[in-house]
ZAMARGU-4260 file (C-alpha; in steps of 0.2 Angstrom, whole numbers, plus 5000, padded with zeros to 4 digits):
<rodrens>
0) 5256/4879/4754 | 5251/4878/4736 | 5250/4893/4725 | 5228/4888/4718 | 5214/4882/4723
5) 5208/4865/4725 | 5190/4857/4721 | 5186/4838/4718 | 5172/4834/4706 | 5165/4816/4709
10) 5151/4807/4701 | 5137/4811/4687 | 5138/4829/4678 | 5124/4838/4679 | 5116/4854/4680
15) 5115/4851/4699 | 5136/4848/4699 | 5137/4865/4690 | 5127/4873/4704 | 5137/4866/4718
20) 5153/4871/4708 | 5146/4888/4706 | 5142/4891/4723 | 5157/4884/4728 | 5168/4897/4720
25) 5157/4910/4726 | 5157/4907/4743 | 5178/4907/4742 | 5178/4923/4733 | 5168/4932/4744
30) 5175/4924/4761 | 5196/4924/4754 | 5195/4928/4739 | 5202/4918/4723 | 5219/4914/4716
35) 5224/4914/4700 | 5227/4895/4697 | 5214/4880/4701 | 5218/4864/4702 | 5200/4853/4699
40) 5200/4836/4702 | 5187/4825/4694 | 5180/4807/4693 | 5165/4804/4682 | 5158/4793/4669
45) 5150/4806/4662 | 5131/4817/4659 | 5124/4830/4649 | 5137/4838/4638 | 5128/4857/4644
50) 5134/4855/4663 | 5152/4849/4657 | 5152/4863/4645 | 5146/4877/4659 | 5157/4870/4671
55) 5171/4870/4660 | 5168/4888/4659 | 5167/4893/4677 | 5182/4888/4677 | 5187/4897/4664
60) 5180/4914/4669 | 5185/4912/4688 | 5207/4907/4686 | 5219/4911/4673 | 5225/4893/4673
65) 5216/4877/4676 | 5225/4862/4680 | 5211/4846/4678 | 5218/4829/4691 | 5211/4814/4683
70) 5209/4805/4698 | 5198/4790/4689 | 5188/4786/4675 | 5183/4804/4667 | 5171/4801/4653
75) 5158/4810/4637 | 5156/4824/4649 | 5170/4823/4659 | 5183/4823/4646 | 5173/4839/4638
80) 5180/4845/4655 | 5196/4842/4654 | 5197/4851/4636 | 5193/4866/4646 | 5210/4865/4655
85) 5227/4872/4650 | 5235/4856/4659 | 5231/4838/4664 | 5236/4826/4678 | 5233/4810/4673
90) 5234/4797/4688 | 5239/4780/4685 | 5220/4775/4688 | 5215/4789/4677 | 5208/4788/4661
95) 5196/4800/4645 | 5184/4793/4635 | 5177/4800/4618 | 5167/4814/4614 | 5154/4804/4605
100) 5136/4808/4612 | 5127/4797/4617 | 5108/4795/4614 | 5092/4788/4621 | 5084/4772/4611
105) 5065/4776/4608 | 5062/4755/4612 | 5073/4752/4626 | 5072/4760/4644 | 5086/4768/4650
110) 5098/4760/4637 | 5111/4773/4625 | 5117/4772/4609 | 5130/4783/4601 | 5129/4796/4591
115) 5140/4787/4578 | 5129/4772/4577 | 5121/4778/4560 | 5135/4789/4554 | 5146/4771/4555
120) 5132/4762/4547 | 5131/4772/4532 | 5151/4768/4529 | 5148/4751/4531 | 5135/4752/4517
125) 5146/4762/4505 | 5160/4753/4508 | 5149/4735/4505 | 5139/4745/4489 | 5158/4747/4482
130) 5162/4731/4485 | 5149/4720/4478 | 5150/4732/4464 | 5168/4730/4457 | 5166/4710/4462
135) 5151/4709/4450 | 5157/4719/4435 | 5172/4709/4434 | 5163/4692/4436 | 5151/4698/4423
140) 5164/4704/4412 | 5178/4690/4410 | 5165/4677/4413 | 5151/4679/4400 | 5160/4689/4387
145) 5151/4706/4389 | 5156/4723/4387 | 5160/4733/4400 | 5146/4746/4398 | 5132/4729/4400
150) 5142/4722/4414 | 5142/4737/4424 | 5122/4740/4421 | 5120/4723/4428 | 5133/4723/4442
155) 5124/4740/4448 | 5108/4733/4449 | 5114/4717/4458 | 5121/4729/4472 | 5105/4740/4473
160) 5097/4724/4477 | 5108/4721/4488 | 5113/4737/4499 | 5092/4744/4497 | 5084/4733/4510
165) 5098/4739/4524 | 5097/4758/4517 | 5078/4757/4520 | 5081/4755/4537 | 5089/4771/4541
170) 5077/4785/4545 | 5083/4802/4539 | 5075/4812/4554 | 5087/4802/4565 | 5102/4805/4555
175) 5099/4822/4555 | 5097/4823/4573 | 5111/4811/4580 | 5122/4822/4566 | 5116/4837/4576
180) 5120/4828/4595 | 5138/4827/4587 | 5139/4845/4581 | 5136/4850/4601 | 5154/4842/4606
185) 5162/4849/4595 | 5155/4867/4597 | 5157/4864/4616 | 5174/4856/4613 | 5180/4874/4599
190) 5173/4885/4611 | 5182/4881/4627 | 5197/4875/4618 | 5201/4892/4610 | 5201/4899/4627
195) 5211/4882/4636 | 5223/4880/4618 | 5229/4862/4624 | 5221/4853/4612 | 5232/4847/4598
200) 5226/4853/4578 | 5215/4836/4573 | 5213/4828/4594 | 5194/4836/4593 | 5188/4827/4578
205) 5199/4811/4583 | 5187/4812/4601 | 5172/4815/4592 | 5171/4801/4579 | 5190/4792/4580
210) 5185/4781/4593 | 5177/4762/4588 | 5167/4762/4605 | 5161/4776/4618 | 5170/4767/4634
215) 5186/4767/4626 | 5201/4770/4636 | 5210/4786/4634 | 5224/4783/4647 | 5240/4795/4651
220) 5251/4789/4636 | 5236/4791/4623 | 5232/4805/4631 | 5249/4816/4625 | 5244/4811/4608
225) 5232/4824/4611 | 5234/4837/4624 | 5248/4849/4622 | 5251/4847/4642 | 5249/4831/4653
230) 5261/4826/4667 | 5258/4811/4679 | 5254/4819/4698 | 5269/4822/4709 | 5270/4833/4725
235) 5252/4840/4731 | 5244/4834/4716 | 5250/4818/4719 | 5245/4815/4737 | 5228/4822/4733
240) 5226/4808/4719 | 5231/4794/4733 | 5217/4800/4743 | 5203/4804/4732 | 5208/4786/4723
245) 5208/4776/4738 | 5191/4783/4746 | 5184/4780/4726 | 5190/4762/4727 | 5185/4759/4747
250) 5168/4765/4738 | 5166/4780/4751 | 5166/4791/4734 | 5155/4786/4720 | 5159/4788/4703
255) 5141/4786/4697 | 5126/4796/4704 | 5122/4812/4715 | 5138/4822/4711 | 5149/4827/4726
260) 5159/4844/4728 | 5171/4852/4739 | 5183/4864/4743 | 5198/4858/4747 | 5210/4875/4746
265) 5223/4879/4757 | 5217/4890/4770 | 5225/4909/4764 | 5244/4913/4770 | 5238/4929/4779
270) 5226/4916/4791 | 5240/4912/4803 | 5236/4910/4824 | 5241/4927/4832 | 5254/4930/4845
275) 5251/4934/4862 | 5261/4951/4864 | 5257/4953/4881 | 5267/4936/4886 | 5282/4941/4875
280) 5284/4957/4884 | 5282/4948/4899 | 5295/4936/4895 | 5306/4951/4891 | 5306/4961/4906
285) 5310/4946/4916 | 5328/4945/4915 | 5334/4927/4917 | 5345/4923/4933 | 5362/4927/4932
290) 5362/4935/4914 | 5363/4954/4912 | 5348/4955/4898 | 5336/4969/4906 | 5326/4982/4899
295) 5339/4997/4898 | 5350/4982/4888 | 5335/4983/4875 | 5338/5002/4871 | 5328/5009/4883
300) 5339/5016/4896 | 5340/5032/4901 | 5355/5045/4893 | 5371/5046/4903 | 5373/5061/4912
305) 5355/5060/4919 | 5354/5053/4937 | 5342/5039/4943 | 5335/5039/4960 | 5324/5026/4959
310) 5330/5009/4968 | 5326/5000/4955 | 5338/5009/4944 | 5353/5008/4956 | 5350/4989/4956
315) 5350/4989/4936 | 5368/4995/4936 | 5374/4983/4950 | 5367/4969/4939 | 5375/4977/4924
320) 5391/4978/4936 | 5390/4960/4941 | 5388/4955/4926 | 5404/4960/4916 | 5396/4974/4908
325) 5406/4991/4904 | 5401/5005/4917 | 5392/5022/4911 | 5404/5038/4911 | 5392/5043/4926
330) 5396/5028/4936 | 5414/5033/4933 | 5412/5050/4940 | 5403/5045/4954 | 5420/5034/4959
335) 5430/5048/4954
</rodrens>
């Protein structure tokens, strides 16, 4: 019996994946009531930061300790998830992804880019700027004979013409807003941290923008360069994993799409088949043949001294009799 409750998450995260989840807690507070530790199993490739971020929470305000199973690919909105918890099970076909968000292009249909797509292109031009720079200033100078303050008015003209045409390119409304899409994981990712505490002192930052490519893989070894707490499954955890893993790769479970919930708990100890009392007593005032277990043996026999006339009584002590037992002192002074 395991001492939390169990949930799987499996596929997109949504606001509709919160919902279920909501309800789903609900519905096992008000029927058994909830236990201070969860275990949450999840396989995603991700959604809208928001739902992650509220369903981290749930969890948050409904157990003490969350324990997330990574059960398969748990990516952007999944891995926000996971920083809501105090531990992680990683599976060995479990993996993270980075934090990066990801954005909707204005040209293409249902295409993405990252949120670090300009932040990355705007190193690369510094870093080029710099560049041409020093390699024209000391061409200038060593070549030609000039002085250092002509060469370097020269060199920084022959990199401005360089670097301007790309620069031009860069629209400073969508700066501002792809830096603003970064700014939500990392809100999201302090807020449920400071709750969760498993996140190691520069992990959030390194999930955000540490990462050359959004699919990334983030597996179990990586993972404790991170998180305070990650274990490989064993015991329940690990039997749970087995079967969520196989159903995933059988395709019964999708990753992808319409999320799917359930509540896999343990049903409560207190839940346990009642005994029928009526055939216990039965069985006990039915003495086996040839043994001297009756009902006065049990403790209810009436005090010596005190005479029986029943028939039933004076067959009671002949079994007792036959049966090796010691007599009463008032079978003895009926002898006597």
């Amino acid at each position: 019996m395991e001492p939390h409750d169990v949930y799987i998450y499996i596929g997109d995260v949504h606001r509709d994946g919160h919902l279920d989840v909501t309800n789903a807690i609900k519905q096992r507070k008000s029927e058994h009531g909830l236990k201070e530790s969860v275990l949450f199993c999840v396989a995603t490739y991700g959604g809208d930061p928001s739902a992650g971020y509220r369903i981290g929470r749930a969890l948050q305000h409904n157990y003490k300790h969350i324990t997330i199973l990574v059960a398969g690919p748990c990516k952007s909105a999944g891995t926000l998830m996971a920083v809501a918890a105090h531990k992680l099970i990683i599976g060995d076909m479990g993996e993270l992804g980075p934090l990066d968000i990801q954005l909707k292009k204005n040209d293409e249909m249902g295409e993405l880019s990252s949120g670090l797509v300009i932040a990355t292109a705007l190193d690369e031009l510094k870093d080029c700027a710099l560049s041409a720079f020093r390699s024209y200033i000391v061409d200038i100078k060593y070549r030609n004979q000039l002085s250092t303050k002509m060469s370097a008015d020269i060199a920084a003209k022959l990199a401005e013409s360089l670097i301007s045409p790309m620069a031009a390119q860069i629209d400073p409304i969508k700066l501002g807003e792809h830096q603003r899409a970064m700014n939500i994981a990392l809100s999201y990712g302090n807020r449920l941290n400071s709750h969760a505490k498993n996140l190691k002192e520069t992990s959030l930052s390194r999930l955000i923008a540490g990462y050359p490519a959004h699919g990334f893989v983030i597996d179990r070894k990586e993972a404790r360069e991170l998180f305070n707490d990650v274990e490989s499954p064993e015991g329940f955890s690990l039997m749970l994993y087995d079967i969520v893993a196989e159903k995933i790769f059988n395709g019964e479970l999708s990753v992808s799409g319409s999320p799917e919930v359930r509540d896999l708990s343990p049903p409560p100890e207190h839940e346990v088949t009642p005994i029928n009392t009526e055939d216990s007593q039965d069985d006990e005032v039915r003495p086996e043949e040839g043994k001297g277990d009756s009902e006065s043996d049990s403790g209810t026999a009436e005090p010596a001294g005190q005479e029986s006339n029943t028939p039933s009584d004076r067959h009671d002590e002949g079994t007792e009799q036959e049966a090796g037992t010691l007599p009463t002192d008032e079978s003895d002074e009926k002898h006597q």
